[in-house]
One Martini backbone bead per residue (centre of mass of N, CA, C, O) as a GRO file, in nm:
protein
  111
    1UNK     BB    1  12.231   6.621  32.242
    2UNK     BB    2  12.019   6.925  32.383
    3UNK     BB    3  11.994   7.307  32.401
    4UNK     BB    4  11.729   7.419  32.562
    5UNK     BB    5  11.602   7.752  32.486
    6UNK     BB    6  11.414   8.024  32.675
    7UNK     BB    7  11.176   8.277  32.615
    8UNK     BB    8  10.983   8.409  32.876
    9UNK     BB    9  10.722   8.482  33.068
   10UNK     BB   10  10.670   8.473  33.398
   11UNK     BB   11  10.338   8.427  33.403
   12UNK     BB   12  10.446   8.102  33.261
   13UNK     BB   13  10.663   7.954  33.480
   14UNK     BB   14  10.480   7.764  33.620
   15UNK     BB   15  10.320   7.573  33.416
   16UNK     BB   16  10.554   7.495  33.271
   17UNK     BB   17  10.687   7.317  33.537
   18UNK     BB   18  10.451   7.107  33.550
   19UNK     BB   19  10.436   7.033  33.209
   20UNK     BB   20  10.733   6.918  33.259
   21UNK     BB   21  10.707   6.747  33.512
   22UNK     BB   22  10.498   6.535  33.290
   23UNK     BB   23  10.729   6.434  33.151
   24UNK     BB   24  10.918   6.235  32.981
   25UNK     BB   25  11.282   6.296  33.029
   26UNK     BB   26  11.300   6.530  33.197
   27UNK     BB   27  11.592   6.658  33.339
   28UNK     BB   28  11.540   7.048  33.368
   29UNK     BB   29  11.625   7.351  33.485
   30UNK     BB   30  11.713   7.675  33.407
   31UNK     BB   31  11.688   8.018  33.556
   32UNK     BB   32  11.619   8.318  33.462
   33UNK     BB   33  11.684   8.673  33.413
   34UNK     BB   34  11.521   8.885  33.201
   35UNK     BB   35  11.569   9.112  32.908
   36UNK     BB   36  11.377   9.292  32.626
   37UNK     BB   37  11.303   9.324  32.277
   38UNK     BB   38  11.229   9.418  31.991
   39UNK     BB   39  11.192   9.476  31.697
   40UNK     BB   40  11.096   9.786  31.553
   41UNK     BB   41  10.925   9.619  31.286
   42UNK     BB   42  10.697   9.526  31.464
   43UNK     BB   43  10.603   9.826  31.579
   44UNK     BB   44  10.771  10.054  31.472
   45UNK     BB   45  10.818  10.386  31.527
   46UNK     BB   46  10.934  10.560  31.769
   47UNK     BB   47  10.845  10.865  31.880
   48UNK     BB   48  11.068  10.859  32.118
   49UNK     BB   49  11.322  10.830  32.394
   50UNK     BB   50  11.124  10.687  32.608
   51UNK     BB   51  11.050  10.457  32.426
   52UNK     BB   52  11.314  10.317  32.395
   53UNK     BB   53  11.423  10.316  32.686
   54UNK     BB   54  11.134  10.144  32.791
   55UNK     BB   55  11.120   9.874  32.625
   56UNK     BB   56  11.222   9.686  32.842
   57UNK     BB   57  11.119   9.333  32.938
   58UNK     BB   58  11.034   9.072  33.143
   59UNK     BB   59  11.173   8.788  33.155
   60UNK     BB   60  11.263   8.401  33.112
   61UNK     BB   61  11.511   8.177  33.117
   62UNK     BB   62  11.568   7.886  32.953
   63UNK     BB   63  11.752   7.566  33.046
   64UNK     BB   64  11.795   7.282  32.880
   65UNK     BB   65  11.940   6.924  32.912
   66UNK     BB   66  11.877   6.677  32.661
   67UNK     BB   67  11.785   6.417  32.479
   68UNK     BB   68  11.688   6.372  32.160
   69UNK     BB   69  11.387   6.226  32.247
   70UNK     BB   70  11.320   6.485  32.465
   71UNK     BB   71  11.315   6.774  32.217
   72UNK     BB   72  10.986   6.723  32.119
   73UNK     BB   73  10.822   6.777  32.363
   74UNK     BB   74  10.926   7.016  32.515
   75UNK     BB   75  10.881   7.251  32.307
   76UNK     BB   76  10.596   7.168  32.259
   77UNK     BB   77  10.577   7.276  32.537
   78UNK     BB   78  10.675   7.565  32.562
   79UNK     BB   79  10.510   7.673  32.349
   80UNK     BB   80  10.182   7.616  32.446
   81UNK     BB   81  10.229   7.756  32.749
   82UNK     BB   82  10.369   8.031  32.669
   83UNK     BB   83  10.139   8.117  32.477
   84UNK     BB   84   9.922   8.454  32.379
   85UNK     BB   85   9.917   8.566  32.094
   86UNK     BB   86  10.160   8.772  32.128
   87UNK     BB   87  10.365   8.969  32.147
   88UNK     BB   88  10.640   8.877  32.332
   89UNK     BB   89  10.647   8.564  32.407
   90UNK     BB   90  10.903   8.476  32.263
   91UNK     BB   91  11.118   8.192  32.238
   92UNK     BB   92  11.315   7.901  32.073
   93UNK     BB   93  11.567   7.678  32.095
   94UNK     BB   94  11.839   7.460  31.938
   95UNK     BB   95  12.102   7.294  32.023
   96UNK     BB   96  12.440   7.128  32.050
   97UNK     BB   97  12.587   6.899  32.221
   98UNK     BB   98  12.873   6.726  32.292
   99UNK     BB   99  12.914   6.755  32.680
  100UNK     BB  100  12.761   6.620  32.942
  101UNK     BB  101  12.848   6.693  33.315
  102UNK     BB  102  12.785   6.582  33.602
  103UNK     BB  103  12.790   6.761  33.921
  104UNK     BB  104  12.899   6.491  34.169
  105UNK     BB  105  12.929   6.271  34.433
  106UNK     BB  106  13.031   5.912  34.452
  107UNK     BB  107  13.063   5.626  34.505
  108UNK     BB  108  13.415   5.602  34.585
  109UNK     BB  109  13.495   5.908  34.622
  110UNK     BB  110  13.656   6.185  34.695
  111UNK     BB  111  13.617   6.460  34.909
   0.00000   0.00000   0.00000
């Protein structure tokens, strides 16, 4: 198992929500708000301390926890739909999950 974290645009987090929910093997996933700035060396040196403070801009974290045979299908899916061409498109990452257990209430356990 395996946890597929991914920072995008959130104005591609519609689509990317449709083209997931399309995928066979899909688990969910959880949304947060972020904020980011990109490395100094990706655009020069700032020229200002007002351009510094005002680097950061609004992105979408996401979290998937899914099966190993549905991680190479989600990433190359949240790759296509989320990239823009741009710096700034976000980033995408996987790490190894050791254990996960869903929290639910099963038939015929106390409530």
């Amino acid at each position: 198992m395996k946890e597929i974290k991914a920072i995008i645009r959130p104005g591609k987090l519609p689509m990317l929500r449709d083209a997931l929910r399309d995928l066979s093997g899909f688990p969910g996933m959880t949304v947060s708000k972020a904020e980011g700035c990109t490395a100094p060396s990706r655009h020069g040196h700032r020229a200002n301390i007002k351009e510094e403070l005002t680097d950061y801009t609004a992105k979408v974290r996401i979290e998937i926890v899914a099966p190993d045979e549905a991680v190479d299908a989600i990433v190359d899916c949240i790759v296509q739909v989320a990239q823009t061409g741009q710096i700034g498109d976000g980033l995408v990452w996987v790490t190894e999950v050791a254990r996960a257990v869903f929290i639910h209430k099963t038939t015929g356990s106390p409530s």
